[in-house]
C-alpha positions in Angstrom: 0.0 0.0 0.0 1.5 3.6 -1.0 2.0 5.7 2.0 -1.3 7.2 3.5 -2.6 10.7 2.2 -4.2 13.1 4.3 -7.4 12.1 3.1 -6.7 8.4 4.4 -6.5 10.2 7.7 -9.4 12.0 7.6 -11.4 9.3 6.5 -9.9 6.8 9.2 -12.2 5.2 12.0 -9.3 3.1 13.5 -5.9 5.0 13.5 -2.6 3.2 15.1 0.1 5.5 15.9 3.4 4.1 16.6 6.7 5.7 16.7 10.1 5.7 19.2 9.8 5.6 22.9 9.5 9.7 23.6 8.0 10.8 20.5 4.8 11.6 22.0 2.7 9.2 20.9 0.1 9.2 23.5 -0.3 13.5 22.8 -0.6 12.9 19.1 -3.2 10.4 19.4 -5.3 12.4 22.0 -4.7 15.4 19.3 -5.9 13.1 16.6 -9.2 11.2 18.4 -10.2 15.1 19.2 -10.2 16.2 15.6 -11.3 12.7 14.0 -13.6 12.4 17.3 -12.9 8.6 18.2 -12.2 7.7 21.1 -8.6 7.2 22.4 -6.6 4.1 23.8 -3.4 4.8 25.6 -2.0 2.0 25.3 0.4 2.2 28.7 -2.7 3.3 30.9 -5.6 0.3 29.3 -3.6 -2.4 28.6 0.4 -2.2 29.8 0.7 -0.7 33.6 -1.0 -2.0 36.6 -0.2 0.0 40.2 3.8 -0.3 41.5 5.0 -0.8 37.8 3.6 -4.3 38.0 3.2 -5.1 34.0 0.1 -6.5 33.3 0.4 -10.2 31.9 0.3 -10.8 28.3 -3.0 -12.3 28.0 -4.6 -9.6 29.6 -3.2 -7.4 27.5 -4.3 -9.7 24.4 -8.0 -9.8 25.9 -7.9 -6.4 26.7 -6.7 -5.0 23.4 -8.2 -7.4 21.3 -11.6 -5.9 23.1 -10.7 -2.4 22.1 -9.7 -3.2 18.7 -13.0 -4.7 17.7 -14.4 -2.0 17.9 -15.7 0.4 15.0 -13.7 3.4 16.0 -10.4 3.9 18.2 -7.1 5.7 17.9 -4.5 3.8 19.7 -1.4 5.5 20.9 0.9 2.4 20.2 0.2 -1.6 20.2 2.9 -3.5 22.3 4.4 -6.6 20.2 2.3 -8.2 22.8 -1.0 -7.7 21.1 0.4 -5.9 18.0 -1.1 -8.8 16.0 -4.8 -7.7 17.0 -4.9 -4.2 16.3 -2.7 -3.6 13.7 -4.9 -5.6 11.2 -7.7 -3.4 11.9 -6.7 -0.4 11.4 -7.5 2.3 8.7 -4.3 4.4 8.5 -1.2 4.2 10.7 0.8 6.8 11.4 4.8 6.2 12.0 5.9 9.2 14.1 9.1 8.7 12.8 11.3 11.3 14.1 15.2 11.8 14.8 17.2 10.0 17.6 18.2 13.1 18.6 14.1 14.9 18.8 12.8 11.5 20.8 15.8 11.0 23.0 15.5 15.0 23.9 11.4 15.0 24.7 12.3 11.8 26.5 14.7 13.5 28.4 12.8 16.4 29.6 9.5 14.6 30.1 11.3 11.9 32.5 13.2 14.6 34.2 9.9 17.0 34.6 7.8 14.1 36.0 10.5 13.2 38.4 10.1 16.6 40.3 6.7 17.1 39.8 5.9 13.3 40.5 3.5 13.7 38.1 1.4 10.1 38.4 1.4 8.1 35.0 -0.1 4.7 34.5 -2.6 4.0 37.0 -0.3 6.0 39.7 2.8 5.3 38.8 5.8 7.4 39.2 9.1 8.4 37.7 11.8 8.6 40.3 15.8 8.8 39.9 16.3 5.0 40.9 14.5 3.8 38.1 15.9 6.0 35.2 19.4 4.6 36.3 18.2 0.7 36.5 18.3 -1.9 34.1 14.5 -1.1 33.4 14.9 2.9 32.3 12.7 4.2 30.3 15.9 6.0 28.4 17.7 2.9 28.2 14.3 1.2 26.6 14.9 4.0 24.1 18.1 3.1 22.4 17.3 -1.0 22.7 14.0 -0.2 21.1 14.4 2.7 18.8 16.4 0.9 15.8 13.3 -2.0 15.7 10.5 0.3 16.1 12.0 2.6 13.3 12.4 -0.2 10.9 9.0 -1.9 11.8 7.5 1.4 10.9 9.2 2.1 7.4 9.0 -1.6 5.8 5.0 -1.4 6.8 5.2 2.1 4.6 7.1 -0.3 2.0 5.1 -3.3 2.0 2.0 -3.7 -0.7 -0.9 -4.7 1.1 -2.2 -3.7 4.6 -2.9 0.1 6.4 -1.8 2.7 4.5 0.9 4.4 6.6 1.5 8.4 7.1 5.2 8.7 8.3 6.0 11.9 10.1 9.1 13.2 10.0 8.8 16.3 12.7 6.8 16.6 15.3 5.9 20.2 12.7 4.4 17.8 10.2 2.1 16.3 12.4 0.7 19.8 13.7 0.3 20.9 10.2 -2.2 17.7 9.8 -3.8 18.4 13.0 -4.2 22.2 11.3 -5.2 21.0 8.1 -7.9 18.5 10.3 -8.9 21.9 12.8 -9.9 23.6 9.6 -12.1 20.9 8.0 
């Protein structure tokens, strides 16, 4: 399938975002249910964290997100490899936020750093705190063992013939000049 046009986007009822950890997937897809006005999964929130950073098990996840992909119209801010195989094949359009190392890596950065002072609560009341960000389970260090596979996995499904068409995003600018170009239909 050719990559998505804007009018794929408009048009959508199921939209799958996916891009690098800390290129604000979860804002973009609350951006994007708003102007399409479906109704938004975050992924990390529904179907990923329970309380303590206790990770739900995969077949909750599967039930779960299988549940929320049936239905007619969703935006979902990522699908974990988990239950990737559920949603992906539903949906209309997906769209690869498929920024720069350096762009991710920096939001990541800030946003980690910002909700360790503010403990700002995340995923059913979970917290960032200093500990964690130097552990073996970082979010940052997530980000350079993930960001190589999630990249790729987002450009050969903009290459492959069949399936979603796929809207790749360069800069987070492209992305608010769709959400402009969705404000003013």
């Amino acid at each position: 399938m050719p990559l998505a046009s804007f009018d794929d986007l408009r048009s959508a009822r199921r939209v799958l975002l996916h891009g690098v950890t800390g290129s604000g997937k979860s804002t973009a897809a609350l951006a994007l249910g708003k102007e399409l006005g479906l109704p938004v999964h975050l992924t990390d929130e529904e179907f990923g964290w329970l309380p303590n950073w206790v990770q739900r098990p995969a077949d909750d996840m599967r039930r779960l997100a299988g549940a929320a992909a049936s239905e007619p119209e969703w935006v979902f801010d990522t699908a974990y490899g988990a239950f990737r195989d559920l949603v992906e094949p539903h949906a209309d359009v997906i769209v690869g936020l498929d920024y720069p190392r350096w762009l991710s890596l920096a939001r990541l950065m800030r946003r980690t750093l910002s909700r360790i002072v503010t403990r700002q609560e995340m995923c059913n009341g979970n917290t960032e705190n200093w500990r964690a960000i130097f552990s073996s389970e970082s979010i940052i260090l997530w980000h350079f063992k993930s960001f190589a596979k999630k990249r790729a996995a987002m450009r050969a499904w903009a290459a492959r013939p069949d399936g979603a068409p796929v809207l790749l995003l360069r800069h987070p600018r492209e992305l608010d000049v769709v959400l402009r170009l969705l404000t003013q239909e």
